[in-house]
N, CA, C and O atoms as CSV, one atom per row, in Angstrom:
chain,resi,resn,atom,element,x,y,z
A,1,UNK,N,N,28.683,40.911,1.563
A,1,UNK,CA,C,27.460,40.716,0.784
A,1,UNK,C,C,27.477,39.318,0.165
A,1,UNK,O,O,28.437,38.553,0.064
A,2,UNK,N,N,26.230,39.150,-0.223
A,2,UNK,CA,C,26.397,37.368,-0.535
A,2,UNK,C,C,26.489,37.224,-1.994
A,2,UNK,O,O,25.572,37.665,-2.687
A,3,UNK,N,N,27.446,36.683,-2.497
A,3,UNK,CA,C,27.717,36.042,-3.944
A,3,UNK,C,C,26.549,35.590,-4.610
A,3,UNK,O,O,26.039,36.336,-5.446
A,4,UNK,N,N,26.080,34.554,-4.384
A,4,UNK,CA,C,25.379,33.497,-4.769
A,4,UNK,C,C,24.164,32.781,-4.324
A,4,UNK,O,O,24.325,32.803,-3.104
A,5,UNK,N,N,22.974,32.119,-4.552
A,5,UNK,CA,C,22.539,31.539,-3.881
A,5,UNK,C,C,22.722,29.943,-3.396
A,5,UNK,O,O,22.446,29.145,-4.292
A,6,UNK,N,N,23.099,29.408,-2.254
A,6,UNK,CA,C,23.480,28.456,-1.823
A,6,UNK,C,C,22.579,27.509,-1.859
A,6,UNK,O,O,22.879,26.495,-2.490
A,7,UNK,N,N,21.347,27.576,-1.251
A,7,UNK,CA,C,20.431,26.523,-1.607
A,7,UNK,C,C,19.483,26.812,-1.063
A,7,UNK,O,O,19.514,27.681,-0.192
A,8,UNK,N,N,18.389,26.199,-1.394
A,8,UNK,CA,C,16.826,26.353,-1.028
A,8,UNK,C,C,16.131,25.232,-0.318
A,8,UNK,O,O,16.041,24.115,-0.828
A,9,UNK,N,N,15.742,25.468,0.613
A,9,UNK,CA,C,15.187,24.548,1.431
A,9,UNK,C,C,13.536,23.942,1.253
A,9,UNK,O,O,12.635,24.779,1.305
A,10,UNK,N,N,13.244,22.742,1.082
A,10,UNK,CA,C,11.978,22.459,0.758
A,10,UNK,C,C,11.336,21.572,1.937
A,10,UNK,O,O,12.009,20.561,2.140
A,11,UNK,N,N,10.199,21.692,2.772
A,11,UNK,CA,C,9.895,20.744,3.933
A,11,UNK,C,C,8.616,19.549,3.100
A,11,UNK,O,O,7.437,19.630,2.756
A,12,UNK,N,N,9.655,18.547,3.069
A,12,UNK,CA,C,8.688,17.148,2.517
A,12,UNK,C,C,8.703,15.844,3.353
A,12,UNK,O,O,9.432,15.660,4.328
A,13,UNK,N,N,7.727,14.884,2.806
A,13,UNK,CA,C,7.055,14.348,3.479
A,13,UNK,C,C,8.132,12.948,3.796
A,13,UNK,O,O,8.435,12.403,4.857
A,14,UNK,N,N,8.439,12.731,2.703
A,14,UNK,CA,C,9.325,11.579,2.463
A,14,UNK,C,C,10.595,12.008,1.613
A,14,UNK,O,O,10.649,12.164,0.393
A,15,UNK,N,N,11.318,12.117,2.288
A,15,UNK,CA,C,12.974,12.313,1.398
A,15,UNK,C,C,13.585,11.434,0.593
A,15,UNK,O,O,14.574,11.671,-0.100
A,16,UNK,N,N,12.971,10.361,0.683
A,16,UNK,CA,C,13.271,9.133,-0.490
A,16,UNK,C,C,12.262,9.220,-1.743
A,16,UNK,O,O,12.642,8.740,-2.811
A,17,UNK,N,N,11.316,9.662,-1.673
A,17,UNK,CA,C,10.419,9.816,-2.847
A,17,UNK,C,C,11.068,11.269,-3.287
A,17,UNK,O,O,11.754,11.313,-4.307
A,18,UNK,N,N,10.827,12.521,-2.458
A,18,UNK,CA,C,11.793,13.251,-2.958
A,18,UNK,C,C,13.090,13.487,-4.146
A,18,UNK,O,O,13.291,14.034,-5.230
A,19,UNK,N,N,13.711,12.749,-3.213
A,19,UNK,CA,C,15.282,12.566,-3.958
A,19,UNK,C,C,14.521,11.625,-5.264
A,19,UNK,O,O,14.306,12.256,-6.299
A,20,UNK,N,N,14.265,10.694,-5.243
A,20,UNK,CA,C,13.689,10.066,-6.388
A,20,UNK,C,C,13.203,10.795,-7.080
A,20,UNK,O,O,13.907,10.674,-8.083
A,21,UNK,N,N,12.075,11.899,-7.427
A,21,UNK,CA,C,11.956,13.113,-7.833
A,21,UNK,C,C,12.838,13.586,-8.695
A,21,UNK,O,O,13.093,13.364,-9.879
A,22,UNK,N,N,13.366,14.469,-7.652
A,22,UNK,CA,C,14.280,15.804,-8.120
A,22,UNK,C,C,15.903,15.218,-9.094
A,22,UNK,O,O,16.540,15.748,-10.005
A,23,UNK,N,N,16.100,13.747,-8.239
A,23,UNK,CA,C,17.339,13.195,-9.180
A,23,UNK,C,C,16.839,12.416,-10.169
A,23,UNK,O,O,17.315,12.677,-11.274
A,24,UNK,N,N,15.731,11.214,-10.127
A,24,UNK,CA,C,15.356,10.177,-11.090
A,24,UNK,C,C,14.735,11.292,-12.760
A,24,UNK,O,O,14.955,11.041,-13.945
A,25,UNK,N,N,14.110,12.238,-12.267
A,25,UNK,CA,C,13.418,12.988,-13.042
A,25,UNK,C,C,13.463,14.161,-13.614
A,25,UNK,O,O,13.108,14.492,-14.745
A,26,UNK,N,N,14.172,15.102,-12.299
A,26,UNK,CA,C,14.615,16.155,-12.984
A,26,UNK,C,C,16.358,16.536,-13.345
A,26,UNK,O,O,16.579,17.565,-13.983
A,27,UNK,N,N,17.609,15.600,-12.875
A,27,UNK,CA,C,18.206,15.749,-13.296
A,27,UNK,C,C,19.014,15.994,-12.010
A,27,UNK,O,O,20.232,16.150,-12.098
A,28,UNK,N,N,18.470,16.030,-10.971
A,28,UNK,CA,C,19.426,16.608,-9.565
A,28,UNK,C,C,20.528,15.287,-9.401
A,28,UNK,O,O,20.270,14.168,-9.845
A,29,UNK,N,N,21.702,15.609,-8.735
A,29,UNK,CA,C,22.853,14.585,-8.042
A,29,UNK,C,C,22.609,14.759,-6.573
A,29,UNK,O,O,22.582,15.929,-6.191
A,30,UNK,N,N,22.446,13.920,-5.769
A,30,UNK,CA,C,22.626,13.828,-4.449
A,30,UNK,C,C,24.471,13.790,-4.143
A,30,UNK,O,O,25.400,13.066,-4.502
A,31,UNK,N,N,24.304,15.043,-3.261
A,31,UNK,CA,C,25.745,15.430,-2.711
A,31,UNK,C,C,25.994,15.397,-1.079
A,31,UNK,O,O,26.994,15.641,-0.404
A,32,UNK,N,N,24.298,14.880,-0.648
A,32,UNK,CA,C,25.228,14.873,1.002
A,32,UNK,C,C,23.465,14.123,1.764
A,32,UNK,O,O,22.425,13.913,1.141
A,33,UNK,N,N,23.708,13.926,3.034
A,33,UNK,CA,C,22.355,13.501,3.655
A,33,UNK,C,C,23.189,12.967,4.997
A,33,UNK,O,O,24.148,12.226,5.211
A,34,UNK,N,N,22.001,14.003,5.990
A,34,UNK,CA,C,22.204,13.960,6.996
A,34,UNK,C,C,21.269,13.141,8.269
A,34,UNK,O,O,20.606,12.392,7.552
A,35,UNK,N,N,20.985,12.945,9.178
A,35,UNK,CA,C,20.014,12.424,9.776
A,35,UNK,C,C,19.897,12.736,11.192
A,35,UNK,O,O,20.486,11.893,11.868
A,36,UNK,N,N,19.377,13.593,11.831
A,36,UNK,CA,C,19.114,14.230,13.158
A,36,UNK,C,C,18.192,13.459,14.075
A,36,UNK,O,O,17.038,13.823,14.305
A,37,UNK,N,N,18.830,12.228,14.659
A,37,UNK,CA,C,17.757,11.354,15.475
A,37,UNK,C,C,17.068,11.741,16.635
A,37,UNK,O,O,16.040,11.221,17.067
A,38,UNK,N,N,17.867,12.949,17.251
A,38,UNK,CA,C,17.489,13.837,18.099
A,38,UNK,C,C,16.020,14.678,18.031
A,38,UNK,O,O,15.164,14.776,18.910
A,39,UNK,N,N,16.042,15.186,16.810
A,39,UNK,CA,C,15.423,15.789,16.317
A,39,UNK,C,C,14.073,15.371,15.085
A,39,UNK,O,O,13.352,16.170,14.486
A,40,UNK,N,N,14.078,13.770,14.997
A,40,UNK,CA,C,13.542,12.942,13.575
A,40,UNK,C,C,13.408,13.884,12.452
A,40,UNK,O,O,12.373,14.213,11.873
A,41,UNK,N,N,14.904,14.356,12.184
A,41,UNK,CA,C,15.037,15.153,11.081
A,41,UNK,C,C,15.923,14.659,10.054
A,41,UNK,O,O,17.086,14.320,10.269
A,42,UNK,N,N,15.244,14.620,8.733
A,42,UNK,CA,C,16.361,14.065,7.215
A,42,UNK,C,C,16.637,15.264,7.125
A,42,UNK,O,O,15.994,16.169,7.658
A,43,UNK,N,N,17.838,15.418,6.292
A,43,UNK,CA,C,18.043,16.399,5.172
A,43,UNK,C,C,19.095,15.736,4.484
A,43,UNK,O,O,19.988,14.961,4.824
A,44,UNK,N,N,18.681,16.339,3.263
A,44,UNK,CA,C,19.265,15.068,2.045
A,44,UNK,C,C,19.823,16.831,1.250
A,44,UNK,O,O,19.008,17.736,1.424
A,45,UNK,N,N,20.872,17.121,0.614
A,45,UNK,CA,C,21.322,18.151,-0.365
A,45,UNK,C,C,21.461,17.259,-1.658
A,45,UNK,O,O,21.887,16.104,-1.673
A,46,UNK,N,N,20.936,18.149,-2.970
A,46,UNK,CA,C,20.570,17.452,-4.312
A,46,UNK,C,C,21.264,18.889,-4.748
A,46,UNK,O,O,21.211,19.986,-4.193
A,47,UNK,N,N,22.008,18.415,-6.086
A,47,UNK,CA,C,22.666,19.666,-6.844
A,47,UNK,C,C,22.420,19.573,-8.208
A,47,UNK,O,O,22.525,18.443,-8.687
A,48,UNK,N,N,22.145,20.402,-8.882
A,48,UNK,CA,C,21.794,21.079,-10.244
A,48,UNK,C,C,22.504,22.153,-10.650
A,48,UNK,O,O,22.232,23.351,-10.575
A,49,UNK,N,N,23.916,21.312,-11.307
A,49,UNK,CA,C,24.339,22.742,-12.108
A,49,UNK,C,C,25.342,23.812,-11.233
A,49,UNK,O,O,25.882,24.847,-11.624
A,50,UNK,N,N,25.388,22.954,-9.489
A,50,UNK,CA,C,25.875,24.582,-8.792
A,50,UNK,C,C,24.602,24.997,-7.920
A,50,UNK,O,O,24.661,25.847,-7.031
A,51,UNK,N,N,23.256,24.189,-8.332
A,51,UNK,CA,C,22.307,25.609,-7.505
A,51,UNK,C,C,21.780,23.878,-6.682
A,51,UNK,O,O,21.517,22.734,-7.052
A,52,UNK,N,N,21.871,24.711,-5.340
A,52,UNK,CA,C,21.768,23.277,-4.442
A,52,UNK,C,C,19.887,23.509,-3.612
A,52,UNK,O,O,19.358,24.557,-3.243
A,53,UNK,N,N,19.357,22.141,-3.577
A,53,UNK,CA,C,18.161,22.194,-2.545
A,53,UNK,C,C,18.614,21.509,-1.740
A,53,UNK,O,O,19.507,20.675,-1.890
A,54,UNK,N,N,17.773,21.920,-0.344
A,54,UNK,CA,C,18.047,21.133,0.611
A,54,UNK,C,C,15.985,20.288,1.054
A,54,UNK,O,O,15.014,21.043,1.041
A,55,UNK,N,N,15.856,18.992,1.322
A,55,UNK,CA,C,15.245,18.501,1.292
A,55,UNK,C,C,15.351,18.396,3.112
A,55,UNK,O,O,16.301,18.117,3.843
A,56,UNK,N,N,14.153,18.699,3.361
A,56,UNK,CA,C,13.813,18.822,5.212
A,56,UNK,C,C,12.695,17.378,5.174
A,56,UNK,O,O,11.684,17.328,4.474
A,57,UNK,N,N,13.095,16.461,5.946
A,57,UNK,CA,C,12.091,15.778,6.318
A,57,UNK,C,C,11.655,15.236,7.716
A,57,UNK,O,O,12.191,14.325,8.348
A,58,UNK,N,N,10.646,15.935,8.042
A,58,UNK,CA,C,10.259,16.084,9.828
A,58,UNK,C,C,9.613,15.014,10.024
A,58,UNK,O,O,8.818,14.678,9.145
A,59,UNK,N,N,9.741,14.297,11.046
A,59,UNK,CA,C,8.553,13.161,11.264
A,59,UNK,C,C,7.542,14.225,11.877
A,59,UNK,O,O,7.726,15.183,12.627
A,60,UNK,N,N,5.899,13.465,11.009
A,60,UNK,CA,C,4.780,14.389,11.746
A,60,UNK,C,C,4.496,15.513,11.345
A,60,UNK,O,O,3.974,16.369,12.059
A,61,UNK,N,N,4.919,15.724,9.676
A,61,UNK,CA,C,4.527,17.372,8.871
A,61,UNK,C,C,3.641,17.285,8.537
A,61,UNK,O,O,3.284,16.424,7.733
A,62,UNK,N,N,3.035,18.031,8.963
A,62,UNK,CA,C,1.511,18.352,7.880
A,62,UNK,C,C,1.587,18.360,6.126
A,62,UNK,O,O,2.490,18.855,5.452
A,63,UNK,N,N,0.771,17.893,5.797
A,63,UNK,CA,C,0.474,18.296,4.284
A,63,UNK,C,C,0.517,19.778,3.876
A,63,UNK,O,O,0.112,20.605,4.693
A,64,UNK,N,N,0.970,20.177,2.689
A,64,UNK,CA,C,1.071,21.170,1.967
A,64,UNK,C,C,0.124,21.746,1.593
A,64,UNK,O,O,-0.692,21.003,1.046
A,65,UNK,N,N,-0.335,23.469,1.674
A,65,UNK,CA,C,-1.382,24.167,1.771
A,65,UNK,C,C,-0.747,25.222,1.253
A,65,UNK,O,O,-0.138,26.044,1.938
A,66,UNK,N,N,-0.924,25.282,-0.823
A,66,UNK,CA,C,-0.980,26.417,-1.258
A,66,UNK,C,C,-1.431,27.775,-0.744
A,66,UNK,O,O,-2.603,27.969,-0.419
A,67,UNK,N,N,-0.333,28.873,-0.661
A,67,UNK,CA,C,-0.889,29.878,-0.322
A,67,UNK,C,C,-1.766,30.964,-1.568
A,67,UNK,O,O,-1.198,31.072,-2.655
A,68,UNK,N,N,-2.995,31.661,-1.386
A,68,UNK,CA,C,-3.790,31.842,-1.905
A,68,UNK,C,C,-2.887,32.957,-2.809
A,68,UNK,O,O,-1.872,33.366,-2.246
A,69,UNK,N,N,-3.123,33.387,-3.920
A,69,UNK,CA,C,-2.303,34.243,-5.281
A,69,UNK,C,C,-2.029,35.164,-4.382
A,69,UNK,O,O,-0.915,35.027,-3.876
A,70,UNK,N,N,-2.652,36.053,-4.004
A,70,UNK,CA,C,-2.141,37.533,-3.209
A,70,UNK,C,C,-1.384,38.145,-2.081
A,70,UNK,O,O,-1.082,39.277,-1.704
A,71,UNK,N,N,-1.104,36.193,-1.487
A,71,UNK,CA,C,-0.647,36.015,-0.277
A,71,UNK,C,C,0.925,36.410,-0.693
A,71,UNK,O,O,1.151,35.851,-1.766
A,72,UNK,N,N,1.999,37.102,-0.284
A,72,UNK,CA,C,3.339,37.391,-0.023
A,72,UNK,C,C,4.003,35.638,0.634
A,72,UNK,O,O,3.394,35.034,1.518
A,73,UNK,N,N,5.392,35.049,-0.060
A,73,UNK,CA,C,5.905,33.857,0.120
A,73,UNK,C,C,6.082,33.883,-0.983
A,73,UNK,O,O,5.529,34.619,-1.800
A,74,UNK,N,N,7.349,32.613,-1.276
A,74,UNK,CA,C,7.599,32.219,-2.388
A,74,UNK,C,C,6.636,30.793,-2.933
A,74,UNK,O,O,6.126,29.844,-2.338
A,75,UNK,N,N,6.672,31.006,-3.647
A,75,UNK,CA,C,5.568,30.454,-4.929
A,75,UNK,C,C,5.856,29.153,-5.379
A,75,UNK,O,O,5.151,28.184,-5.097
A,76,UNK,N,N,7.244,29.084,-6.325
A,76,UNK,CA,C,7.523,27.978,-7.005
A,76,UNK,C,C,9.099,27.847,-7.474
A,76,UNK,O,O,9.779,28.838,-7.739
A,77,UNK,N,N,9.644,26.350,-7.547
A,77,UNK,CA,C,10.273,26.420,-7.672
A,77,UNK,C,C,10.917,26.205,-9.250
A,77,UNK,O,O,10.625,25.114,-9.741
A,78,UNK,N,N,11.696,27.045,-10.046
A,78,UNK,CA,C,12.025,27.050,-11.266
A,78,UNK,C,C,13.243,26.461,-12.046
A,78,UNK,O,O,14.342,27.009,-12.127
A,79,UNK,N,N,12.958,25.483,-12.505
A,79,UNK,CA,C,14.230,25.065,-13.570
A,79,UNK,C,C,14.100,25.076,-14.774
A,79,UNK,O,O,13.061,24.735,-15.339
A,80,UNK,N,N,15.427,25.582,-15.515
A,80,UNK,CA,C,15.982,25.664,-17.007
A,80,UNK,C,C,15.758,24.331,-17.657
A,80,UNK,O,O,16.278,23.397,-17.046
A,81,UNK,N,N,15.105,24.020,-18.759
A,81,UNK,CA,C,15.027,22.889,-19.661
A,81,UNK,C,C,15.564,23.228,-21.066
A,81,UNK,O,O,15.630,24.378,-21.502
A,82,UNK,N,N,15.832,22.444,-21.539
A,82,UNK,CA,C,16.189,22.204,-23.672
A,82,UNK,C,C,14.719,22.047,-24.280
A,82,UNK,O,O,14.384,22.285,-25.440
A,83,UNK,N,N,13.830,21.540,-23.108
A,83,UNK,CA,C,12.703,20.393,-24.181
A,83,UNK,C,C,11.551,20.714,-23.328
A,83,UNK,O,O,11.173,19.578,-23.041
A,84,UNK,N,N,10.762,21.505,-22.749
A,84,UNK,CA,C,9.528,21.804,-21.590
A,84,UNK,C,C,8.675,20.395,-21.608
A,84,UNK,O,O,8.301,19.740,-20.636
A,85,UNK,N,N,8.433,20.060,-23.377
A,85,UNK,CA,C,7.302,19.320,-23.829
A,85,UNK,C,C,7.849,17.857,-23.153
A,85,UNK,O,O,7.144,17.136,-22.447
A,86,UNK,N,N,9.113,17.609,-23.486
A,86,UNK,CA,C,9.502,15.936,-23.291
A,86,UNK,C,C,9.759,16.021,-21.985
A,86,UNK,O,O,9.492,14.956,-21.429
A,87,UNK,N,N,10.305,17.121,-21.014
A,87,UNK,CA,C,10.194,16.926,-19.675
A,87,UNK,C,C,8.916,16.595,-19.028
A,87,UNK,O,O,8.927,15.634,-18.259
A,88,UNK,N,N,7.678,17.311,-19.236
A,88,UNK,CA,C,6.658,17.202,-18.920
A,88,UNK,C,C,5.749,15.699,-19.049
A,88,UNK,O,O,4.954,15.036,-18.383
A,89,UNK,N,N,6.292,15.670,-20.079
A,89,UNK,CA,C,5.747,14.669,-20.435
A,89,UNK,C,C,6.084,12.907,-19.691
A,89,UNK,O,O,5.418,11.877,-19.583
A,90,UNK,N,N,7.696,13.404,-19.253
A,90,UNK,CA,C,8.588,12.176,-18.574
A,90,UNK,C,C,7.651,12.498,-17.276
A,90,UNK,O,O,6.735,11.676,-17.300
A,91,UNK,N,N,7.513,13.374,-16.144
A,91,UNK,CA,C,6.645,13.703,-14.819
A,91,UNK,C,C,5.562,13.147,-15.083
A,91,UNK,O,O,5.103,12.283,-14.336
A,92,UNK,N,N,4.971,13.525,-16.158
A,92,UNK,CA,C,3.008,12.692,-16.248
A,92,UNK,C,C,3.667,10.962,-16.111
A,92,UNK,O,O,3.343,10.049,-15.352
A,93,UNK,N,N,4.538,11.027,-17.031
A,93,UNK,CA,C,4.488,9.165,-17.076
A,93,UNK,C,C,5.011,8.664,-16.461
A,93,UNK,O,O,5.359,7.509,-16.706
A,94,UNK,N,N,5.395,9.448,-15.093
A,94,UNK,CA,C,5.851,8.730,-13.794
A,94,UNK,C,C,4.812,9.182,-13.207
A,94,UNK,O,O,4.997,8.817,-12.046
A,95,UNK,N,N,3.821,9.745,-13.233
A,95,UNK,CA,C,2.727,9.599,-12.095
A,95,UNK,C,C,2.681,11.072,-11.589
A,95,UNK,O,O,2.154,11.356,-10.513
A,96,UNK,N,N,3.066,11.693,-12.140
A,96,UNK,CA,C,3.176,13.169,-10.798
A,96,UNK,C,C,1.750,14.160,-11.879
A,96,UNK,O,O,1.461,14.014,-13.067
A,97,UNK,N,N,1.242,14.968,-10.988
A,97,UNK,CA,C,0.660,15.549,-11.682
A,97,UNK,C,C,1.423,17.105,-12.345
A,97,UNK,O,O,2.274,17.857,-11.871
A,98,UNK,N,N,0.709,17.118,-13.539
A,98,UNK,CA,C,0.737,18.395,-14.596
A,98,UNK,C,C,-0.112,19.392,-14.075
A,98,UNK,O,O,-1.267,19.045,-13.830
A,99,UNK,N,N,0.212,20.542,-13.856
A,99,UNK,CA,C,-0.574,21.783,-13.220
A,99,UNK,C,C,-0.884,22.500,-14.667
A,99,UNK,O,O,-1.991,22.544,-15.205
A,100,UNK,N,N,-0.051,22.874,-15.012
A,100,UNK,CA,C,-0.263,23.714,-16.099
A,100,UNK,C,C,0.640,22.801,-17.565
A,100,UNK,O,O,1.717,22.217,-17.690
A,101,UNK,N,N,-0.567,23.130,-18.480
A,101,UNK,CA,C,0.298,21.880,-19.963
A,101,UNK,C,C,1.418,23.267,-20.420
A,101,UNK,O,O,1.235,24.436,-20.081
A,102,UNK,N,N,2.742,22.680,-21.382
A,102,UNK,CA,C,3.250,23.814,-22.288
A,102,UNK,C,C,2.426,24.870,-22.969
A,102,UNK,O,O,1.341,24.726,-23.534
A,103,UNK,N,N,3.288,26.175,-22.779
A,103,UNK,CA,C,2.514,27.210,-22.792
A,103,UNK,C,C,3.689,28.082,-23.679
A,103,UNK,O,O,4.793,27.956,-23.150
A,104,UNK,N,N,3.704,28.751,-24.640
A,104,UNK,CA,C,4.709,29.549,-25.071
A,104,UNK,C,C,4.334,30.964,-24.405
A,104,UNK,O,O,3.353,31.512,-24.908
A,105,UNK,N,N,5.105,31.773,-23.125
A,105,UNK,CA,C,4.838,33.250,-23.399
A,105,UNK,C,C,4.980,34.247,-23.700
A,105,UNK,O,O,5.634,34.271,-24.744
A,106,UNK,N,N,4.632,35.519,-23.239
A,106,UNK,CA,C,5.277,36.772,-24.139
A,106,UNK,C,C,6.432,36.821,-23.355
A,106,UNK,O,O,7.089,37.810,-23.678
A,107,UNK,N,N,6.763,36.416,-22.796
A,107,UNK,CA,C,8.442,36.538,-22.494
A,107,UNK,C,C,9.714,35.994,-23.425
A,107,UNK,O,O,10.885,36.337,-23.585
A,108,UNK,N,N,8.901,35.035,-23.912
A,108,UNK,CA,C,10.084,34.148,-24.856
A,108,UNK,C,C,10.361,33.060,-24.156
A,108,UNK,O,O,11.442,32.492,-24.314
A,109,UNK,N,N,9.529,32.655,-23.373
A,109,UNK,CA,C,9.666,31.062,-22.954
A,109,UNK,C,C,8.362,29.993,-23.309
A,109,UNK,O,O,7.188,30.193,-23.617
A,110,UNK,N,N,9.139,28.828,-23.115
A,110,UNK,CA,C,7.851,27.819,-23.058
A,110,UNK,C,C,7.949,27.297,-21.401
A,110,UNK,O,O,9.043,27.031,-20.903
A,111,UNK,N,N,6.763,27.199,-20.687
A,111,UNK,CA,C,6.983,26.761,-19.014
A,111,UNK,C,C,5.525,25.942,-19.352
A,111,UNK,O,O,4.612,25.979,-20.176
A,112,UNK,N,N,5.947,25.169,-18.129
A,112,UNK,CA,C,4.970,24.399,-17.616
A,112,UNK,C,C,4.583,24.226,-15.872
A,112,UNK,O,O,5.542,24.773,-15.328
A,113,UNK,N,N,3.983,23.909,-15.174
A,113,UNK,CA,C,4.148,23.616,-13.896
A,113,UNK,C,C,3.753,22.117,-13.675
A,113,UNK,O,O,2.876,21.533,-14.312
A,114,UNK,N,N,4.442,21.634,-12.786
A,114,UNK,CA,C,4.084,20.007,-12.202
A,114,UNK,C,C,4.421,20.124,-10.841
A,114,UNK,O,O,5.364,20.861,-10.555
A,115,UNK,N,N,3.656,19.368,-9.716
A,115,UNK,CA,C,3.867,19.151,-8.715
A,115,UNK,C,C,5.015,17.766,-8.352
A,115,UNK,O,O,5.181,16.692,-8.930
A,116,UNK,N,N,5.598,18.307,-7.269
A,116,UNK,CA,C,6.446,17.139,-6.633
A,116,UNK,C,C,6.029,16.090,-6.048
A,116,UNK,O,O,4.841,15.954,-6.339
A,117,UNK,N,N,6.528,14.930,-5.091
A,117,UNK,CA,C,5.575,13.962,-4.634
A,117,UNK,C,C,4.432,14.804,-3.209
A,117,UNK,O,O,3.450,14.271,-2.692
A,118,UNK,N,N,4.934,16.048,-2.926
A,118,UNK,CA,C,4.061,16.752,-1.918
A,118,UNK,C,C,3.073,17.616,-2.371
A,118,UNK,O,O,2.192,18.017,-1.611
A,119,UNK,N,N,3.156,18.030,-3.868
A,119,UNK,CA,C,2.230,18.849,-4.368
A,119,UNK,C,C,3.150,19.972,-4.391
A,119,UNK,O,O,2.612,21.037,-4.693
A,120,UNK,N,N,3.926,19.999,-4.243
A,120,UNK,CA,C,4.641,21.645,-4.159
A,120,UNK,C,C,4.963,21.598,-5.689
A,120,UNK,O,O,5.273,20.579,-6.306
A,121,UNK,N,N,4.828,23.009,-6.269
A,121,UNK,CA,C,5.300,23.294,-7.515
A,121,UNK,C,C,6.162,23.675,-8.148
A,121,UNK,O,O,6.626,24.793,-7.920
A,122,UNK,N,N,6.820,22.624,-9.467
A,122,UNK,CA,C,8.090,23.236,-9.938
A,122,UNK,C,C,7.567,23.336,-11.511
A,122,UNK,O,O,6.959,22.531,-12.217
A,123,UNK,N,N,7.951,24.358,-11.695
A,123,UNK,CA,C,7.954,25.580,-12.961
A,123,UNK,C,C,9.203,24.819,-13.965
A,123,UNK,O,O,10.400,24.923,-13.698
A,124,UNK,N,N,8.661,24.037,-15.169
A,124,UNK,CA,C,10.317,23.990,-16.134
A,124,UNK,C,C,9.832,24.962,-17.058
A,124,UNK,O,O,8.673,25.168,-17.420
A,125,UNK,N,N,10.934,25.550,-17.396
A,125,UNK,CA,C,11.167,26.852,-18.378
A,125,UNK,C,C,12.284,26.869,-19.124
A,125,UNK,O,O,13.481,26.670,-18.919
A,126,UNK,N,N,11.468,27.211,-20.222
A,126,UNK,CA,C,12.981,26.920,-21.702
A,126,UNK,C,C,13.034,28.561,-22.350
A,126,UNK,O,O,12.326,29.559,-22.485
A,127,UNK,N,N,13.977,28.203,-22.544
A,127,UNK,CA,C,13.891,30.038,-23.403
A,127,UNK,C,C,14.174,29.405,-24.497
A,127,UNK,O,O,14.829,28.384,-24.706
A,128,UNK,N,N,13.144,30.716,-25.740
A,128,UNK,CA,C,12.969,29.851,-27.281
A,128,UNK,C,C,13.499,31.114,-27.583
A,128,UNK,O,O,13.744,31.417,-28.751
């Protein structure tokens, strides 16, 4: 049975804006990057903490096409913050867009959502 989760795979457009992303902004270390010339395939691994993504970059991907609320798939991707407000706030003032502003909910968190450089969505969430 499996321990842990190893890592999550994301298909983007540019793996250098990416990694710029997920390390300049949210805090990720780049731990490996591969390059499949065979295949015009990147993959770049970024680590947080132990919990690893893997960054897919295909020559020739289509743009990203939210699936509609009711549709079955995973959704978004979620990280732990100290500060929702000053993270959010660092993503707007690099340019990325804010989906949803800080929100306190009945769960006992404050979250926000912001898109990556593809539009895909990452969820920061603080527990108060």
């Amino acid at each position: 049975m499996p321990s842990k989760i190893h890592h999550v795979a994301l298909e983007v457009a540019d793996a250098a804006k990416s990694e710029a992303f997920y390390c300049g902004l949210l805090g990720f270390k780049k731990v490996g990057e591969h390059y499949f010339a065979d295949r015009g395939r990147r993959i770049v691994f970024l680590d947080l903490d132990g919990v690893c993504i893997e960054l897919l970059a295909d020559e020739g991907c289509e743009a990203y096409e939210e699936p509609p609320a009711k549709k079955l798939g995973y959704k978004h991707l979620a990280l732990l913050t100290d500060d929702v407000k000053a993270d959010c706030e660092k993503v707007r003032a690099a340019g990325f867009k804010v989906r949803l502003e800080p929100v306190d909910t009945a769960l006992g968190s404050r979250i926000c959502y912001v898109e990556d450089p593809d539009g895909l969505p990452v969820e920061l969430w603080q527990n108060l």
